[in-house]
C-alpha positions as CSV (number, residue, x, y, z in Angstrom):
1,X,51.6,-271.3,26.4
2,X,52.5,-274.1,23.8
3,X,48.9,-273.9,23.2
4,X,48.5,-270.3,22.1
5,X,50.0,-271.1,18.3
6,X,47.5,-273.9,18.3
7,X,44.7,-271.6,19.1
8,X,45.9,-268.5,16.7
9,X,46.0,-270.7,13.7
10,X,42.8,-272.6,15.0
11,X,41.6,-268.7,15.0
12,X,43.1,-267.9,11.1
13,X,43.2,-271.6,10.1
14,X,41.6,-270.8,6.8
15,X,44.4,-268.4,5.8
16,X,47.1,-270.3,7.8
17,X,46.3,-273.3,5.1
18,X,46.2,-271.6,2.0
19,X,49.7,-269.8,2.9
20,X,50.6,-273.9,3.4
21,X,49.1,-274.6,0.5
22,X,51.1,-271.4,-1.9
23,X,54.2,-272.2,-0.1
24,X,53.7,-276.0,-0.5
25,X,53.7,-275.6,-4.7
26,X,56.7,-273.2,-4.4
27,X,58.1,-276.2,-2.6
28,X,56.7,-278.8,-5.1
29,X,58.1,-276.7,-7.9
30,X,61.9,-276.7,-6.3
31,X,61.4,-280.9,-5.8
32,X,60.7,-281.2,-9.4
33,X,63.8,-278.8,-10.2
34,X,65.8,-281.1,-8.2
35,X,63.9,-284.4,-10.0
36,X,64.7,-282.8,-13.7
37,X,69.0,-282.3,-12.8
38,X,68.5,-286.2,-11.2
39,X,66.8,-287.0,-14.0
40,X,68.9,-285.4,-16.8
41,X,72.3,-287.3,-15.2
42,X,70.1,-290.8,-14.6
43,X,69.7,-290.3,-18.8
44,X,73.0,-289.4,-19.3
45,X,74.5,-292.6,-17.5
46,X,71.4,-295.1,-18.1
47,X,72.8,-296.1,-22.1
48,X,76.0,-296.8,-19.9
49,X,74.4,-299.2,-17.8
50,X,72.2,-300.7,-20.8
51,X,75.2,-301.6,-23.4
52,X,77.7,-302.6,-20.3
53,X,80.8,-301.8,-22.3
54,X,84.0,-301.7,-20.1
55,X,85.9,-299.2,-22.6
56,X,84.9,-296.9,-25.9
57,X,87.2,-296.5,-28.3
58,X,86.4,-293.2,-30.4
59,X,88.6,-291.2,-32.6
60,X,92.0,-289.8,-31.6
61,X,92.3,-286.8,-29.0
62,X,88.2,-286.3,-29.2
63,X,85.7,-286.7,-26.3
64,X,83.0,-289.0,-28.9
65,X,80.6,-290.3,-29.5
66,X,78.2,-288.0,-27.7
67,X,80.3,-284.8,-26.4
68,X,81.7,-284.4,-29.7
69,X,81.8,-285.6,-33.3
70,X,83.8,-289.3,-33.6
71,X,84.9,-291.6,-36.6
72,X,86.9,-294.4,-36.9
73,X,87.3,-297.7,-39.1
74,X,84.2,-300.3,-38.7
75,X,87.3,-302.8,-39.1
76,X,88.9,-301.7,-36.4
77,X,87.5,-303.7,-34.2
78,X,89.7,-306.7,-35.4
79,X,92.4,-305.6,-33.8
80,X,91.2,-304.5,-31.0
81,X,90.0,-308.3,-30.5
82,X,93.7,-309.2,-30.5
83,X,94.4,-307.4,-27.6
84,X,94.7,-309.3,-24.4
85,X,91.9,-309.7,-22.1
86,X,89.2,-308.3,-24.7
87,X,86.5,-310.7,-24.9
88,X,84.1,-308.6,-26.9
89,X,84.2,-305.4,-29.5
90,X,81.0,-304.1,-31.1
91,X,80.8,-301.2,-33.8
92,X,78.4,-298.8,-32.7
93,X,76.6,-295.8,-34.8
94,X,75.0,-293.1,-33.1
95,X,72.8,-289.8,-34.8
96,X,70.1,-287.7,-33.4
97,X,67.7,-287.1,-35.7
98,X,63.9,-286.5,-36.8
99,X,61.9,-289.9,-38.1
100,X,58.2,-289.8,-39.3
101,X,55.8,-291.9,-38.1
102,X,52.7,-291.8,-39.8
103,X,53.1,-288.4,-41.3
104,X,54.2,-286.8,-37.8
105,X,58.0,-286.0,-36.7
106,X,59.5,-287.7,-34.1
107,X,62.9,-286.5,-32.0
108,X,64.7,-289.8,-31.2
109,X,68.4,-291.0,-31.0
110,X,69.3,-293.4,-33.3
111,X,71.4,-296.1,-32.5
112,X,73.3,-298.8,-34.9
113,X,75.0,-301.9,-33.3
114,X,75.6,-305.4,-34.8
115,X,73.6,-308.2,-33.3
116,X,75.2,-310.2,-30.3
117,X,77.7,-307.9,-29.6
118,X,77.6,-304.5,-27.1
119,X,75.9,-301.9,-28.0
120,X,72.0,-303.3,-28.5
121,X,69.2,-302.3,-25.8
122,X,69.8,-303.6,-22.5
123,X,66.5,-305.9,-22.9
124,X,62.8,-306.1,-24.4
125,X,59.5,-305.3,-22.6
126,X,57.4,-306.8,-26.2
127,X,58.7,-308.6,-29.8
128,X,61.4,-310.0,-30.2
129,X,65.3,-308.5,-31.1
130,X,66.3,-307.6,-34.2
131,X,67.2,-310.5,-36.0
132,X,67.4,-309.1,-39.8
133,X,70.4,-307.3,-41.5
134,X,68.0,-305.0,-42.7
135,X,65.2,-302.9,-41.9
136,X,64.1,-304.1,-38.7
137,X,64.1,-301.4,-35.3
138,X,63.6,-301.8,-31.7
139,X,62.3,-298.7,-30.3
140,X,61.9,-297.4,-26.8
141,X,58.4,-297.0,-25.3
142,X,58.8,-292.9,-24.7
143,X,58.5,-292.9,-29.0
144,X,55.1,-294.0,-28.2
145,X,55.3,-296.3,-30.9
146,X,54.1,-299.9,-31.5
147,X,55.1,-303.4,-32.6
148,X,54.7,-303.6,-36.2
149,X,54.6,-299.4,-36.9
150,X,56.2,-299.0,-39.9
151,X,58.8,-295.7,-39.1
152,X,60.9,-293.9,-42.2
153,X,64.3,-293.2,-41.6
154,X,66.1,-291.4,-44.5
155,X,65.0,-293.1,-47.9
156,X,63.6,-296.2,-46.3
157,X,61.5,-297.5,-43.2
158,X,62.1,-299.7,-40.6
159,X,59.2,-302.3,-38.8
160,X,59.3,-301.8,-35.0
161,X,59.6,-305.2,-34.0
162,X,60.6,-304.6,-30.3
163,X,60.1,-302.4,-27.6
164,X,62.2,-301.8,-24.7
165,X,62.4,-298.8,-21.7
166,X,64.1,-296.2,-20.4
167,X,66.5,-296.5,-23.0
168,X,67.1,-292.5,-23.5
169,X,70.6,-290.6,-25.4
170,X,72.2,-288.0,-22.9
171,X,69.6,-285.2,-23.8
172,X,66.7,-287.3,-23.3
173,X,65.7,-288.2,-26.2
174,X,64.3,-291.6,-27.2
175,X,66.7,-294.4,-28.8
176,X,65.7,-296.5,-31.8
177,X,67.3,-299.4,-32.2
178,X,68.6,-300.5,-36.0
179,X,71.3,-302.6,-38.0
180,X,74.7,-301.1,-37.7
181,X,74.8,-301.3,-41.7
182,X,71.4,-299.2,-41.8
183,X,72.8,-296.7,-39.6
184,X,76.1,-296.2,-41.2
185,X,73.7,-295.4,-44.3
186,X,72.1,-292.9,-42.5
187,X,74.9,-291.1,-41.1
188,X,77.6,-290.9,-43.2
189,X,76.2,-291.5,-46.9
190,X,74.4,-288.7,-48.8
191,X,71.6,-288.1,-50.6
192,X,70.5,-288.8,-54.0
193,X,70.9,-285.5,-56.1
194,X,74.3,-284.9,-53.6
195,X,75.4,-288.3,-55.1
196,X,74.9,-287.6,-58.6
197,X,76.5,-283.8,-58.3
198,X,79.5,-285.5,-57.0
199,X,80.0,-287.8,-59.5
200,X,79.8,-285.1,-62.1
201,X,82.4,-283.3,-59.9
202,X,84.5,-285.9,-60.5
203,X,83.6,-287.0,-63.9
204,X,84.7,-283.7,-64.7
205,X,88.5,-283.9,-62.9
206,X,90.9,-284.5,-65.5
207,X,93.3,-285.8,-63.0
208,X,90.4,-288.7,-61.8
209,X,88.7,-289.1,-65.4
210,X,91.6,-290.1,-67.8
211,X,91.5,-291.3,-71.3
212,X,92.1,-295.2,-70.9
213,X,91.8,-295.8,-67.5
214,X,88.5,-295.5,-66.5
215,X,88.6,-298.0,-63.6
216,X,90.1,-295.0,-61.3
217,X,87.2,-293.1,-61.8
218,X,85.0,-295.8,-60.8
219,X,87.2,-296.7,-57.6
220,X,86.6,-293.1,-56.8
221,X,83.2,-293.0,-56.7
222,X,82.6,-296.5,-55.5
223,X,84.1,-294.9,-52.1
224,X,82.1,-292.0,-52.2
225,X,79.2,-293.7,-52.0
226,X,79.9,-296.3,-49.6
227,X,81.0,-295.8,-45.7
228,X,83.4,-297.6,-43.6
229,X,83.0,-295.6,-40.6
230,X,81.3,-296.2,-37.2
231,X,81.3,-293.8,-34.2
232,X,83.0,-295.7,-31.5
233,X,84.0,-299.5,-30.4
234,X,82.4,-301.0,-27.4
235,X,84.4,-303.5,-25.7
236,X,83.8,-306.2,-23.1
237,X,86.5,-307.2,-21.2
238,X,87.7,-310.9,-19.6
239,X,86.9,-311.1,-16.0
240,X,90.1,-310.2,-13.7
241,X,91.5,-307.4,-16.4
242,X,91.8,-303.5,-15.7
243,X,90.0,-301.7,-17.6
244,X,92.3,-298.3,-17.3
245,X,95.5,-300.4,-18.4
246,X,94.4,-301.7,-21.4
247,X,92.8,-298.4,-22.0
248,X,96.0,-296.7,-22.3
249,X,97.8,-299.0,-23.9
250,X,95.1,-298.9,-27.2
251,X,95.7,-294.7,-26.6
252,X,99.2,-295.3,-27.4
253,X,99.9,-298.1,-29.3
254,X,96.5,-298.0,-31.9
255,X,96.5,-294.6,-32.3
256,X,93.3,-293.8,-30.6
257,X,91.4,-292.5,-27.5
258,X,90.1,-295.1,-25.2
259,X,87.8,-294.4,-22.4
260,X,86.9,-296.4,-19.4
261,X,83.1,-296.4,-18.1
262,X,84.1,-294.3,-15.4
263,X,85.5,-292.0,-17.7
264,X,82.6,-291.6,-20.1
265,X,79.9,-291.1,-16.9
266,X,82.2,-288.0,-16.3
267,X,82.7,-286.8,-19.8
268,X,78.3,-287.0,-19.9
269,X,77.5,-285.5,-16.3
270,X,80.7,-283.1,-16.0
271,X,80.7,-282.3,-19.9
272,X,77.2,-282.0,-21.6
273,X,74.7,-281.5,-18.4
274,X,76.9,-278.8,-16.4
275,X,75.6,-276.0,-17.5
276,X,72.3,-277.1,-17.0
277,X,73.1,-278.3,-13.5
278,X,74.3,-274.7,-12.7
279,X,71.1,-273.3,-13.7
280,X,68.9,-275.4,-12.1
281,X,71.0,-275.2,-9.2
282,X,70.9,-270.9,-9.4
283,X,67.1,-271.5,-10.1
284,X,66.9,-273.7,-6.8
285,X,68.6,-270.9,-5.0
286,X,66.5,-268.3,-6.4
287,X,63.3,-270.5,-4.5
288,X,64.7,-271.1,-1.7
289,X,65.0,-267.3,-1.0
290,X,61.4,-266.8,-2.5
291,X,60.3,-269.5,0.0
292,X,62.1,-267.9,3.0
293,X,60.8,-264.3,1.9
294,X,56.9,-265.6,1.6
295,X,57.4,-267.5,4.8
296,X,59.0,-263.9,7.0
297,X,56.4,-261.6,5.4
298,X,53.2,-264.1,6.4
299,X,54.9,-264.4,9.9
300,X,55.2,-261.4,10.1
301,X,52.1,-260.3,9.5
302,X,50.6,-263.1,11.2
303,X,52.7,-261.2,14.3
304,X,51.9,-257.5,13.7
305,X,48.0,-258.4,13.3
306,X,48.0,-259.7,17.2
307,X,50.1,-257.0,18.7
308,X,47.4,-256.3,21.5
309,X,47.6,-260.1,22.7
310,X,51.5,-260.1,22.3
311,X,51.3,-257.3,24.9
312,X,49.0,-259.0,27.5
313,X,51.4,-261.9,27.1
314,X,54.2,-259.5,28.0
315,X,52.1,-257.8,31.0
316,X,51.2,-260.4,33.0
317,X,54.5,-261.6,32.8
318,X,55.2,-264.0,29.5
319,X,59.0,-264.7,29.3
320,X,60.3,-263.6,25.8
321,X,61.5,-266.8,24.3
322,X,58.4,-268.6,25.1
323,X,56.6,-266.2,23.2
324,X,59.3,-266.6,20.6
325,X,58.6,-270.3,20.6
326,X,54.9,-269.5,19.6
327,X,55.8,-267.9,16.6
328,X,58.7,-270.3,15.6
329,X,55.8,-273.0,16.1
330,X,53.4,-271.4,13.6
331,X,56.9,-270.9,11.1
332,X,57.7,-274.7,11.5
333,X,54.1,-275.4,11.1
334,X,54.2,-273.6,7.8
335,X,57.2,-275.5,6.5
336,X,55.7,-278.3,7.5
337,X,52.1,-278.4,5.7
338,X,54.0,-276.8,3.1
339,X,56.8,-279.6,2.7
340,X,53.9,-282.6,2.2
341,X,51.7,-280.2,-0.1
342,X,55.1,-279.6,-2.1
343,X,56.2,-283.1,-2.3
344,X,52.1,-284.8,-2.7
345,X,51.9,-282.6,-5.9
346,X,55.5,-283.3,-7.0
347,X,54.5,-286.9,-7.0
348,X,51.7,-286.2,-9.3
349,X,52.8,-283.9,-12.2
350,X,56.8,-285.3,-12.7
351,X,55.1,-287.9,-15.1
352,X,53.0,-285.6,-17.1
353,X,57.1,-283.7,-17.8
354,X,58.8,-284.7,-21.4
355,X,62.0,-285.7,-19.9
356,X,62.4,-288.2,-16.6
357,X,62.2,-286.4,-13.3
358,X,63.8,-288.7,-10.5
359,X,62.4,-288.0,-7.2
360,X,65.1,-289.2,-5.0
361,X,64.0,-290.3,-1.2
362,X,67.3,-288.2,0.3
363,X,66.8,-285.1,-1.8
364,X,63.4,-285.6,-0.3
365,X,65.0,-285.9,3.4
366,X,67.1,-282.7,2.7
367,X,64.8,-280.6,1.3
368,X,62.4,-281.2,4.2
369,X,65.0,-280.0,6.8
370,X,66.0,-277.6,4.9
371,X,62.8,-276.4,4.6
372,X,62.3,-276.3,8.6
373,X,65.8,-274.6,8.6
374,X,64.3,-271.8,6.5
375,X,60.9,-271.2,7.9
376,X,62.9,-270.6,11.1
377,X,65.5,-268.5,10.0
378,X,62.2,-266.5,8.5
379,X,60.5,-266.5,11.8
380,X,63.5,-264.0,13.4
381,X,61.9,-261.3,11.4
382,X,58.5,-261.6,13.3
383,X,60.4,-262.4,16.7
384,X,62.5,-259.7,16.5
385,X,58.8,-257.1,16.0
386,X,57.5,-259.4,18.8
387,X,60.0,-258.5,21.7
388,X,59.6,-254.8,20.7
389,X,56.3,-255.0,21.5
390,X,55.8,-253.0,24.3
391,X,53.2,-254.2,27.2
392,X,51.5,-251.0,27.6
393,X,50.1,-251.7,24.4
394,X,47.8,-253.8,26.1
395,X,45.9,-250.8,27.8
396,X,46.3,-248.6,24.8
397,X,43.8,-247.4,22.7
């Protein structure tokens, strides 16, 4: 009788593998669902990894630089140094913005850190590291730019000089690599024609522009038009330190908030990705039920169209749950063909997506049992219209 599933979808095999097939790309889709939220909290932790800070310093009672806005002193840092146990601080400027590249628009996150200290990309794939207060950019491969492109941020342009990977902001985006000093330019200074209205605002203050005493005026705009603010300070501690105690004691003796690593990972995944891990996770739920719904009705009808040999079965005295076992077979069977379409063409499109899509080996593992779970939970449906069947259907018209 274990035979009998082998032979009906031997008989419809044509149909049965196309139904594989259709449920197999439902599946495939789901995977890749399950790859982007992987992905999306890979990205959000990988700059983590790369600049190996122990604790970020960012601006009092605000969760910066990336889930909100953050500014402190660029000379901060010197006292941080005194602390004990801090064996390295880096300033570190971060904006998200659009650069051109011969005459298109690129979306990339740019990233200002001072040479030899944390902060810089993690390491290079081609060139060499910046080695130039000016000018000069390491870029990540996913700009699709080259070694000695010439790419305009602002009023000037930068030389690609390096290239390193899978250096990506929170969101995704591509990271390009420049002097902290170019990057605070970027950021925080304005434009031309803003300058020049501003200094004709202040010109124009009686309280600022004085008869006599024009040096205030001057020491007003010299700091209008200058910036001595970074986003956050990355520090590297001495081996055999805690990380969370010295944290706290910068929150309350310096005035300002202090993360540890651990703390930042959650302030990405739990902060800026969780309401797109909701969704994703409703959209996987939403499949899941397609998948068991495609799987009852083909069973189902896969049942109903052999009634008449259902009812032999029955009359010459088949036992119920073996012929409940045939139908669970051809359900499993589904699930099965359906699983290795689903994962096969997974494989092949996540690289063709804009952002990274992690295929994990256990979500893998999960989704195939639960995949099996759901083709048999579909199966009762067809079961249930099987043991109805009633044997005089066999003589029947």
């Amino acid at each position: 009788m274990i035979n009998l599933a082998g032979r009906d979808i031997a008989h419809h095999l044509k149909s049965y593998l196309l139904t594989g097939l259709g449920l197999g790309l439902l599946i495939g889709v789901t995977l890749t669902m399950a790859g982007v939220y992987r992905g999306m909290v890979d990205d959000a932790k990988v700059l983590l990894r790369a600049v190996d800070a122990d604790i970020w310093v960012v601006q009092q009672n605000t969760l910066g630089p990336f889930a909100e806005p953050s500014s402190v002193p660029d000379d901060l840092y010197r006292a941080l140094l005194g602390l004990a146990g801090v064996a390295q601080a880096g300033n570190v400027a971060y904006l998200t913005m659009q650069v051109s590249h011969h005459g298109q628009s690129q979306r990339v996150m740019v990233a200002g850190y001072e040479q030899g200290k944390p902060g810089g990309p993690a390491f290079l794939m081609a060139g060499r590291p910046i080695s130039r207060a000016h000018y000069e950019a390491v870029a990540d491969v996913k700009t699709g730019f080259q070694v000695g492109d010439i790419v305009r941020i602002r009023r000037n342009d930068y030389t690609v000089i390096g290239l390193t990977r899978r250096m990506v902001s929170s969101g995704g985006d591509p990271m390009l690599f420049i002097p902290l000093k170019d990057a605070q330019a970027a950021q925080f200074l304005k434009d031309n024609d803003a300058i020049v209205e501003d200094r004709q605002r202040l010109a124009a203050n009686p309280a600022l522009n004085r008869p006599g005493q024009s040096g205030v005026l001057d020491a007003v705009q010299a700091i209008q038009t200058s910036s001595h603010k970074v986003n956050a300070v990355l520090l590297r501690l001495q081996p055999g330190f805690d990380a969370r105690a010295l944290a706290d004691t910068i929150a309350r003796w310096q005035r300002f908030t202090a993360y540890t690593r651990d703390d930042m990972e959650e302030i990405l995944v739990a902060k800026l990705i969780a309401t797109a891990a909701k969704q994703i996770g409703l959209f996987l739920v939403i499949l899941a039920v397609v998948s068991a719904a495609i799987v009852a009705f083909i069973i189902y009808t896969m049942t109903l169209g052999k009634i008449k040999e259902i009812a032999v079965l029955k009359l010459i005295g088949t036992r119920d749950r073996t012929i409940a076992a045939m139908i669970l077979q051809e359900a499993l069977g589904l699930g099965v063909i359906g699983f290795f379409v689903g994962k096969f063409a997974a494989t092949l499109w996540a690289p063709a997506f804009p952002k990274y899509v992690l295929l994990e080996t256990g979500d893998a593992g999960r989704a195939f049992i639960l995949t099996l779970i759901v083709c048999a939970l579909a199966s009762l449906l067809a079961i249930r219209a099987a043991l109805k069947i009633d044997p005089a259907e066999a003589i029947g018209g």
